[in-house]
C-alpha positions as CSV (number, residue, x, y, z in Angstrom):
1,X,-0.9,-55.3,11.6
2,X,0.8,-52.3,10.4
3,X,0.8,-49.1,12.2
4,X,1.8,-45.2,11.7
5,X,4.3,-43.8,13.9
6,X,1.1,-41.7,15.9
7,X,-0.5,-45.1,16.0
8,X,2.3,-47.2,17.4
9,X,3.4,-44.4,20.2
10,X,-0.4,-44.0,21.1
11,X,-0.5,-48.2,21.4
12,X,2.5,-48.5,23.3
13,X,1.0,-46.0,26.1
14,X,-2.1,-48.1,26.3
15,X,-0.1,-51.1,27.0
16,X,-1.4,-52.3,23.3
17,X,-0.1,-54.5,20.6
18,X,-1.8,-52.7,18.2
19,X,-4.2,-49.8,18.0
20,X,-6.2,-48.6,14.7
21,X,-7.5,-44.9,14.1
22,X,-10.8,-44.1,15.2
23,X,-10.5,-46.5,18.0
24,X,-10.8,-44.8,21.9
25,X,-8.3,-46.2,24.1
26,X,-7.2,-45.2,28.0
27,X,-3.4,-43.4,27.3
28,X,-1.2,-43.4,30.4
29,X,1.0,-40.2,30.4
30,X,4.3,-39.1,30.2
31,X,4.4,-35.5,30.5
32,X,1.5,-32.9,31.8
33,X,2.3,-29.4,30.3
34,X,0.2,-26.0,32.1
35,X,0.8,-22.2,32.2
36,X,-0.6,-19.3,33.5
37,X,-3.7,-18.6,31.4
38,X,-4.8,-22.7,32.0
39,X,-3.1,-23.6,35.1
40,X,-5.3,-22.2,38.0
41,X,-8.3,-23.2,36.3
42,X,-6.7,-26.8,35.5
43,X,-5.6,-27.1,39.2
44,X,-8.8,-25.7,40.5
45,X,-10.9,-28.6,38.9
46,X,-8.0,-31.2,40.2
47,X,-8.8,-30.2,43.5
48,X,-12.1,-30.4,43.0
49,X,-12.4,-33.8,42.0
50,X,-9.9,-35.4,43.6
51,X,-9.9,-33.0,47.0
52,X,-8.6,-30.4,48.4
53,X,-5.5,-32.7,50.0
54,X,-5.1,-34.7,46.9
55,X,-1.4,-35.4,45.4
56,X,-0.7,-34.9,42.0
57,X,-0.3,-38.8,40.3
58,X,3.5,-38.0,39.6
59,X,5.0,-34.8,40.7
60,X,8.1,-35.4,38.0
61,X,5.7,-35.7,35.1
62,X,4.1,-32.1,35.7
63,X,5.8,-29.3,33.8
64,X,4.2,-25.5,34.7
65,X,5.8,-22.9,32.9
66,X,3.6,-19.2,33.5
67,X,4.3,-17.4,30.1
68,X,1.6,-15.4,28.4
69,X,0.3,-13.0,30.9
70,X,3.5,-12.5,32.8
71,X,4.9,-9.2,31.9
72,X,2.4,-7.0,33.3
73,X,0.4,-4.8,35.9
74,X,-2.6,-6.9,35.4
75,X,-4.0,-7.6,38.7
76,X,-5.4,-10.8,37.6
77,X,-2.5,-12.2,35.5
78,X,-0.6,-11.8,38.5
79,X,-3.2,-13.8,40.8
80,X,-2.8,-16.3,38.1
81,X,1.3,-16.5,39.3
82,X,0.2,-16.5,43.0
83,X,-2.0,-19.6,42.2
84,X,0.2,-21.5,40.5
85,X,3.6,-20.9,43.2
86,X,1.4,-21.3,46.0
87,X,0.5,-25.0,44.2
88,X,3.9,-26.2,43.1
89,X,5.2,-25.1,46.8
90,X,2.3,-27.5,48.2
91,X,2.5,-30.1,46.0
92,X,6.6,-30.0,45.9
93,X,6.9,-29.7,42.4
94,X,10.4,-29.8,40.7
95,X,9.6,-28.8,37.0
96,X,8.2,-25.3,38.3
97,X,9.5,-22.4,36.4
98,X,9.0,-19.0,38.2
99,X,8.7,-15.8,36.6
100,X,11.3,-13.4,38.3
101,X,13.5,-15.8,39.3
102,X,16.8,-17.5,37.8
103,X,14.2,-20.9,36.9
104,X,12.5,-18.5,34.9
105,X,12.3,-19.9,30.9
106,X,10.1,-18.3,28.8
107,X,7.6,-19.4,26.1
108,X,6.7,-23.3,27.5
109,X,6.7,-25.1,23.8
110,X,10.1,-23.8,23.6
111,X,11.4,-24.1,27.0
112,X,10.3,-27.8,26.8
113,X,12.6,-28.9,24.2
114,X,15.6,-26.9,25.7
115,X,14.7,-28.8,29.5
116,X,14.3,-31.9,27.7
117,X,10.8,-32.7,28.2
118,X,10.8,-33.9,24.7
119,X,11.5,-37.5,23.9
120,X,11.0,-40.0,21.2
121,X,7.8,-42.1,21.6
122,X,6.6,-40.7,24.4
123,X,3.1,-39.1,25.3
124,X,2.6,-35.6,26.4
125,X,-0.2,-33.4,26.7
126,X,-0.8,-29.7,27.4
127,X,-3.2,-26.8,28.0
128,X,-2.1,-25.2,25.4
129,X,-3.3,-25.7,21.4
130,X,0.3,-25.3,20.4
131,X,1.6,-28.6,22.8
132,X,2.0,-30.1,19.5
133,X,5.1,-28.3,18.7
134,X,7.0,-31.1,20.6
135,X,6.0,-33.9,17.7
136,X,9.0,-32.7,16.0
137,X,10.6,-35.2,18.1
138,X,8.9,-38.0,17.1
139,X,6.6,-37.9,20.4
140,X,2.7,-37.4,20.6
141,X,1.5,-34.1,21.7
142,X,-1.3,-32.3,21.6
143,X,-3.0,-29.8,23.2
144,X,-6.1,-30.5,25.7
145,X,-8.9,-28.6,28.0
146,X,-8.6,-27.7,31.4
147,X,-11.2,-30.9,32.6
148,X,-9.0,-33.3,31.1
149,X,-5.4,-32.1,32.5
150,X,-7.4,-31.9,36.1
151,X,-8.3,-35.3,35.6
152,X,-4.7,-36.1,34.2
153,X,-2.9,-34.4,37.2
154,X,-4.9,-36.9,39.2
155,X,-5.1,-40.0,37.3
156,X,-1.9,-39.6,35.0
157,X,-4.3,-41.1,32.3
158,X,-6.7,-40.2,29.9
159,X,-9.3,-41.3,27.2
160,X,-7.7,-40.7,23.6
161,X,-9.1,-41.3,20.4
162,X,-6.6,-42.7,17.9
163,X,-6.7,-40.2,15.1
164,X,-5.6,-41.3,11.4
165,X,-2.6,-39.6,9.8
166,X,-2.5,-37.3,6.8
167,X,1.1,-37.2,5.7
168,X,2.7,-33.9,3.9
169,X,5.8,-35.1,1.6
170,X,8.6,-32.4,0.7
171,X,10.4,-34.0,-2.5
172,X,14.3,-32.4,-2.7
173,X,16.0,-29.6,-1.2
174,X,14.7,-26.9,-0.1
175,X,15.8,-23.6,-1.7
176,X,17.7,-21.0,0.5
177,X,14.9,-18.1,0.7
178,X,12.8,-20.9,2.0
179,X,12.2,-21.6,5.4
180,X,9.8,-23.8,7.2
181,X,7.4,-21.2,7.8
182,X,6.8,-21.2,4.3
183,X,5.9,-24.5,4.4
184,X,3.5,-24.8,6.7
185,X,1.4,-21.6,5.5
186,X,1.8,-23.5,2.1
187,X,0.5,-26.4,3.6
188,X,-2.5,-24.7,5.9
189,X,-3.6,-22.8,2.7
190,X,-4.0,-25.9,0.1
191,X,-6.2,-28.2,3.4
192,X,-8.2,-25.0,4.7
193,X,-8.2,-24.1,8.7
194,X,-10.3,-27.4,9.2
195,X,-8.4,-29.8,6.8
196,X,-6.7,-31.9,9.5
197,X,-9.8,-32.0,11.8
198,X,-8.3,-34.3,14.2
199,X,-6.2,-35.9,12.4
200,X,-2.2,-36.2,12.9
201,X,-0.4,-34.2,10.3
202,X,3.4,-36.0,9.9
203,X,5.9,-34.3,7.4
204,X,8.7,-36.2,5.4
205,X,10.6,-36.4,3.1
206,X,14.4,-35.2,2.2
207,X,13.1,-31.6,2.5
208,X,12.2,-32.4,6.3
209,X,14.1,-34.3,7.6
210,X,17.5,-32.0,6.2
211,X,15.8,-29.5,8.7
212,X,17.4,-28.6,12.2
213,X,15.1,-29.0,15.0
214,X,13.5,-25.7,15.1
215,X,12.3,-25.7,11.7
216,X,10.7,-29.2,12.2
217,X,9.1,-27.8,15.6
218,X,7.8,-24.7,12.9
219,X,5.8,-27.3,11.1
220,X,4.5,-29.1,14.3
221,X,3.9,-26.1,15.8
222,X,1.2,-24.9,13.0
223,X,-0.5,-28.0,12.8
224,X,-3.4,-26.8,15.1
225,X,-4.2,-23.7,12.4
226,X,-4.9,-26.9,10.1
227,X,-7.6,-28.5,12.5
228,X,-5.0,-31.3,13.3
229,X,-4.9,-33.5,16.4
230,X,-0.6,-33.8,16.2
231,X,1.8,-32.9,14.4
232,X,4.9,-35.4,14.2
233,X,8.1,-36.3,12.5
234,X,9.6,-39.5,12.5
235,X,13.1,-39.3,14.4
236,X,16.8,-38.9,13.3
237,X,19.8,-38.8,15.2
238,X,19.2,-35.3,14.3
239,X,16.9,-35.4,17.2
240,X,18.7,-37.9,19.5
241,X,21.6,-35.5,18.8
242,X,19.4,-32.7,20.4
243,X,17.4,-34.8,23.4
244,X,20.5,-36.6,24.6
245,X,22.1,-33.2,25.2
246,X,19.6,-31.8,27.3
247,X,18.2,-35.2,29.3
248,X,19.5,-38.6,29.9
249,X,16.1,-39.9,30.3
250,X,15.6,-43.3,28.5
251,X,13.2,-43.0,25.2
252,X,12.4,-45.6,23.0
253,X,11.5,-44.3,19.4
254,X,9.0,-45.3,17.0
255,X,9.0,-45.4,13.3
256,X,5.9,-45.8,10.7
257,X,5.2,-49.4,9.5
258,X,6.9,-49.9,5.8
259,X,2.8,-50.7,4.6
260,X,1.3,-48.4,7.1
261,X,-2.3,-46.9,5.8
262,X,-2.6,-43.3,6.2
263,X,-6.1,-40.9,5.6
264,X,-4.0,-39.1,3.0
265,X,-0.3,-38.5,1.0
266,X,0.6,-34.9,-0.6
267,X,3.5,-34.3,-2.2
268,X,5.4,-30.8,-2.7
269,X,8.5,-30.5,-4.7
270,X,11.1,-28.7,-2.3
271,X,12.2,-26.8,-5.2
272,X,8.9,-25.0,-6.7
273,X,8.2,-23.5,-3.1
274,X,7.9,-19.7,-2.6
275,X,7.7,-17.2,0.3
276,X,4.6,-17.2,1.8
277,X,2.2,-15.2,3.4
278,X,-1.2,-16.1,5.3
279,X,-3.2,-13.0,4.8
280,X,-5.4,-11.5,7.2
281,X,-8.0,-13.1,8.8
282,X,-7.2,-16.5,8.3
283,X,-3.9,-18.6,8.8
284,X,-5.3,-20.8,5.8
285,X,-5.7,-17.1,3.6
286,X,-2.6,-17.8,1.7
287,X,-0.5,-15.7,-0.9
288,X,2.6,-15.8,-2.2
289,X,4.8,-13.2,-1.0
290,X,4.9,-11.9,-4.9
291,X,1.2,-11.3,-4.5
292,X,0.6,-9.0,-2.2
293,X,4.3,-7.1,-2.4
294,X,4.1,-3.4,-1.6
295,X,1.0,-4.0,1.1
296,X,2.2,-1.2,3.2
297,X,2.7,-2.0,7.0
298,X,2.8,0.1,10.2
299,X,4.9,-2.6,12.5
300,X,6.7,-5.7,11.7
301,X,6.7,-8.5,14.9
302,X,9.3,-11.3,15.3
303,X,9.1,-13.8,18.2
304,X,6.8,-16.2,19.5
305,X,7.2,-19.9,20.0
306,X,6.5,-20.2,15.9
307,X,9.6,-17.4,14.9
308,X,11.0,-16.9,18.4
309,X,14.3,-19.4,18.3
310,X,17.4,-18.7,17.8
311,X,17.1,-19.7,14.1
312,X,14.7,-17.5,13.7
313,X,16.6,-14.8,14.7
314,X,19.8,-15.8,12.5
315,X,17.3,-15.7,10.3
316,X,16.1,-12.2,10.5
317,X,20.0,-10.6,11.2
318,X,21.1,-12.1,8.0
319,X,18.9,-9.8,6.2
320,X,18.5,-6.7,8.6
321,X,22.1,-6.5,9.4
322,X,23.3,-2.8,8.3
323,X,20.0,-2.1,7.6
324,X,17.6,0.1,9.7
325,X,14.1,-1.0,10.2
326,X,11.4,1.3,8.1
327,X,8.8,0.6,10.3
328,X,8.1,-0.1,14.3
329,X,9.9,-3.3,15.0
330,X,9.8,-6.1,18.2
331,X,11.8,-8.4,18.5
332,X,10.5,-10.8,21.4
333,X,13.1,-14.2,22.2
334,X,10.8,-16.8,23.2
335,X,13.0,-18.2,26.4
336,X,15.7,-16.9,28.1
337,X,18.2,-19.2,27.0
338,X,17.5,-17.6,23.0
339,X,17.4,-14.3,25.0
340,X,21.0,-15.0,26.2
341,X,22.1,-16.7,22.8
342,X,21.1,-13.8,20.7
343,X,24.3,-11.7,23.0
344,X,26.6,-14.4,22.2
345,X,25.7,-15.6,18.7
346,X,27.9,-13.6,16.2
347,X,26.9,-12.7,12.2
348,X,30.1,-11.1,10.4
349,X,31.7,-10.0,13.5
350,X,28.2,-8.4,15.6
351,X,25.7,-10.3,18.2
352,X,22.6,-10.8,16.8
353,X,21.0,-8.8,19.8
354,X,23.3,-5.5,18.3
355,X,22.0,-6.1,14.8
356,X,18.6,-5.8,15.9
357,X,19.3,-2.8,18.6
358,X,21.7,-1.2,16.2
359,X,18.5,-1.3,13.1
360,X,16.4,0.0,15.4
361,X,14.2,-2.5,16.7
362,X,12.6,-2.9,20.0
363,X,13.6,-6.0,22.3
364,X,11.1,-7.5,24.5
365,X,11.8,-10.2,27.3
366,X,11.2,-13.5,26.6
367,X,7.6,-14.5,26.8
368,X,4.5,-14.9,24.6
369,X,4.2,-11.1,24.7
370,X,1.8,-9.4,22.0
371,X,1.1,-13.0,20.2
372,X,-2.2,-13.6,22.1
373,X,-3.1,-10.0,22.7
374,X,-2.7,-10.0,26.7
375,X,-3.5,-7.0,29.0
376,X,-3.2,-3.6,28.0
377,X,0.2,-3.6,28.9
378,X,1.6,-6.4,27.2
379,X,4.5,-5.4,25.2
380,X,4.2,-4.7,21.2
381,X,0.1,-5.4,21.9
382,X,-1.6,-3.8,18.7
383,X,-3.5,-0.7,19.1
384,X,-5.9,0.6,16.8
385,X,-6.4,0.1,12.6
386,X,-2.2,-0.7,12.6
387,X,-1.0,-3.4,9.6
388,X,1.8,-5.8,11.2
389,X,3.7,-8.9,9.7
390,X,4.5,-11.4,12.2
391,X,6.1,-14.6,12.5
392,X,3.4,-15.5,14.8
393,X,0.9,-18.2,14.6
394,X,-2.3,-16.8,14.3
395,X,-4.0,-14.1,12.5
396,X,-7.3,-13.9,13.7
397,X,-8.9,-10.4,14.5
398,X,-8.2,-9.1,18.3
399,X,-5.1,-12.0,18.3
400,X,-2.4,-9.4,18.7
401,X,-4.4,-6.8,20.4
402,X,-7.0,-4.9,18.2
403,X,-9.7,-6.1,16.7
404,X,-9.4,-3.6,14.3
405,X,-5.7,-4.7,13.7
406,X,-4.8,-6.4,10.3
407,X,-1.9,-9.4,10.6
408,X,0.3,-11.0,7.9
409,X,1.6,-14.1,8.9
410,X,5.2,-14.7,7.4
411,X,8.3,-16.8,8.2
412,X,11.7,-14.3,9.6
413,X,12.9,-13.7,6.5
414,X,10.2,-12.3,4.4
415,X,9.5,-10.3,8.4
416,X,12.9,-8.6,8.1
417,X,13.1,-7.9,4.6
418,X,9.5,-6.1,5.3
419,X,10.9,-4.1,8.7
420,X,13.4,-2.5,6.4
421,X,11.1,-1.1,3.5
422,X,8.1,-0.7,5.9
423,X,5.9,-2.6,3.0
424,X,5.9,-6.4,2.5
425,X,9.2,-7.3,0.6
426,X,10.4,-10.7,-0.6
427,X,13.2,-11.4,1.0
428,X,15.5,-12.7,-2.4
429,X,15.6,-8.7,-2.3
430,X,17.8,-9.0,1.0
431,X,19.1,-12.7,1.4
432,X,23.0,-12.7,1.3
433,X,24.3,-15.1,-1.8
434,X,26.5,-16.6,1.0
435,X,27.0,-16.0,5.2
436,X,27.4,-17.8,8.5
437,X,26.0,-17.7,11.8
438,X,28.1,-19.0,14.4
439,X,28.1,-19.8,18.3
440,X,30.5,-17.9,20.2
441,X,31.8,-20.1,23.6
C-alpha cells in the first residue's frame, strides 16, 4: 500500500512493511537531541526510572548541546551546565558539546546539521519544539517532553503515533525579495497556529526544492507555530551534497509513494508571494509587509536558529551594507562555525561581520540569546513597552523578554531594510538589482 515519505521513514523504524496515519507503533531511534533548559530534567527522570547506575541505551546516538541559558550570571542556568558535564563525563558521552570550550557549537538545530546528525530517513527526536528543523533533510524529527527522552535515553525507543501529512506546494520560482521566511509566515497565517495539529507539514514543489538547505530548514523549522507534528522535504542531492560533507554515516532515503494519500494539498504560485510579516501576538497574525509599512520600531533582532545562518546573514549585508542601522540592532550567529564564517565571507570586498559592525549593529555570541527571553542578562533580552522585528520564531508576549514587549516576525531582508529606517520597510526599497556573496578559503 502506498505510503508518504513521514509514513514510510516512521515504518521502516518500527521494522514495518507498512504503516498508516493514525496508527501507534513502537519507533526505535536514531538520534536523541537535549540542551540545557531540558537536559537535567530529562536526565533526572532517566535516572529515576532506569537507576541511578543505569547506561544510556547507545552513548553515540545522544547529542547534548547547552544553548539557551548559557551566556549568563544566572546561578541556575549555570547549575543546569554542571548537571549536564558531570552526566556526559559519567556516562562517556562523545557528542557532548561544552560551553567554554573549543567543542562549543551554538544553537543545537543548527549545530546538528553542521555535525551531521542529520540524515535521510532516519529518526530523531529532541527536547526541543523546534527538533523539527532537521526534516529539511528528508528525516523525521520532532520535538518531545522530558518523560519521553528519559525513557528514550534508556530504551532507545518510543511509542509514536503516525501522523497524516498535509502537503504545502510552491508552483515556479521564487522571486528575489522573497525568502523562505516569507513562506512559512504565509503558510502559518492562511492554516492558523493550530492548523497542522499533529500533523506532518511537507513542502514541494520547484519553489522548494530550488532552495539551499537553510531555507528548507526555515520552513521545517516553523512548522511547530502551525501545530504540526514534522516538518519534511523529500531529499535531493542538494541534501546528500550537504550530509555527505559533514558525516560518512550510511542513510538510506525515502521518497513519497507516486499515489500516496495525504490529509491535505495547497498550492501557492512562487511568483504572487510577498514579504511577510507575522504581527504581534501571534506567528499565525499575518500581514503583508505593504500593510503595516511605517510601524515604527525601537530595535530590530537578527539570529536565532530561524534567521541565524549564514544565509541569513548574506541576506541581511546585501541590504545593510553602507548603510547604518536607525535603530538598536543585534546581530546574534546561531553556532560558532556561522560566527566564524561571517569573518571570512566577503560582500563587494568587506566580511559580513564588518558590514554589520561598521552599520552599527551589536554582535552577540552564538547562542539562542534573547529568542526565548532567558535571565536578566541574556543579551538583546527586551525590556520594557520596546517594538522589535525579528527573524525569530515566535512572537508571543514575554518570548523575547517583556511582556509588555511587541514583536514582528520577519525573514532578514525585510529585518535589515527595517534596522536602517528604524520603521518596518520593504526590503524591494534596499535589495541590490544584482550582487554576490562569496566564501573566502
Amino acid at each position: 500500500m502506498a505510503m508518504t515519505l513521514t509514513e514510510k521513514i516512521l515504518a521502516r523504524a518500527s521494522g514495518r512493511s507498512h504503516v498508516d496515519a493514525g496508527e501507534t507503533v513502537w519507533v526505535n531511534v536514531d538520534v536523541l537531541l537535549t540542551h540545557d533548559v531540558c537536559g537535567p530534567p530529562t536526565i533526572g527522570i532517566f535516572k529515576r526510572e532506569f537507576g541511578e547506575d543505569a547506561r544510556v541505551w547507545d552513548k553515540d546516538k545522544v547529542v547534548i548541546i547547552p544553548d539557551h541559558y548559557i551566556f549568563t550570571n544566572d546561578k541556575y542556568a549555570n547549575r543546569n551546565i554542571d548537571i549536564l558535564r558531570a552526566f556526559a563525563a559519567d556516562q562517556d558521552l562523545p557528542h557532548y558539546y561544552d560551553v567554554g570550550t573549543d567543542r562549543y557549537k551554538g544553537v543545537c538545530h543548527t549545530a546538528m546539521p553542521e555535525e551531521g546528525f542529520t540524515r535521510p530517513g532516519d529518526v530523531l527526536f529532541g527536547t526541543d519544539s523546534h527538533t523539527c528543523t532537521a526534516g529539511a533533510f528528508g528525516q523525521f524529527a520532532t520535538g518531545i517532553g522530558n518523560t519521553d527522552a528519559g525513557f528514550i535515553m534508556g530504551a532507545g525507543k518510543l511509542w509514536v503515533k503516525v501522523p497524516e501529512t498535509m502537503k504545502f506546494i510552491f508552483e515556479g520560482e521564487i522571486p528575489p525579495y522573497i525568502m523562505a521566511k516569507d513562506l512559512i509566515l504565509q503558510i502559518i497565517g492562511d492554516i492558523g497556529v493550530d492548523g497542522g495539529t499533529y500533523r506532518a507539514m511537507e513542502f514541494a514543489g520547484d519553489g522548494v526544492m530550488n532552495m539551499d538547505m537553510e531555507g528548507r530548514m526555515t520552513l521545517t523549522n516553523m512548522v511547530i507555530e502551525g501545530g504540526g507534528k514534522n516538518g519534511v522535504v523529500e531529499p535531493d542531492e542538494t541534501t546528500f551534497d550537504y550530509v555527505r560533507q559533514r558525516t560518512d554515516y550510511d542513510f538510506t532515503p525515502m521518497y513519497n509513494d507516486p499515489d500516496a494519500k495525504y490529509h491535505s494539498v495547497r498550492t501557492y504560485k512562487s511568483s504572487e508571494l510577498e514579504p511577510m510579516v507575522a504581527k504581534p501576538h501571534s506567528p499565525d497574525n499575518k500581514a503583508t509587509v505593504g500593510e503595516v509599512k511605517n510601524t515604527k520600531l525601537t530595535r530590530a533582532y537578527i539570529g536565532s536558529c530561524t534567521g541565524g545562518k549564514l544565509s541569513d546573514f548574506e541576506a541581511a549585508a546585501r541590504i545593510i551594507k553602507g548603510h547604518e542601522v536607525g535603530v538598536e540592532t543585534y546581530v546574534v550567529p546561531a553556532t560558532t562555525k556561522v560566527r566564524d564564517d561571517l569573518r571570512t565571507t566577503y560582500y563587494e570586498g568587506e566580511t559580513l561581520w564588518d558590514i554589520f559592525v561598521n552599520a552599527g549593529a551589536r554582535m552577540g555570541e552564538a547562542s539562542c540569546a534573547a529568542c526565548l527571553g532567558g535571565p536578566a542578562d541574556t543579551f538583546g533580552r527586551m525590556q520594557g513597552d520596546e517594538i522589535c522585528i525579528s527573524t525569530t520564531n515566535r512572537n508571543f508576549p514575554g518570548r523575547m523578554g517583556s511582556k509588555k514587549a511587541q514583536v514582528y516576525l520577519a525573514s532578514p531582508y525585510t529585518v535589515a531594510a527595517s534596522a536602517i529606517t528604524g520603521k518596518i520597510t520593504d526590503p524591494r526599497e534596499y535589495l541590490p538589482v544584482d550582487s554576490t556573496v562569496k566564501q573566502h578559503a
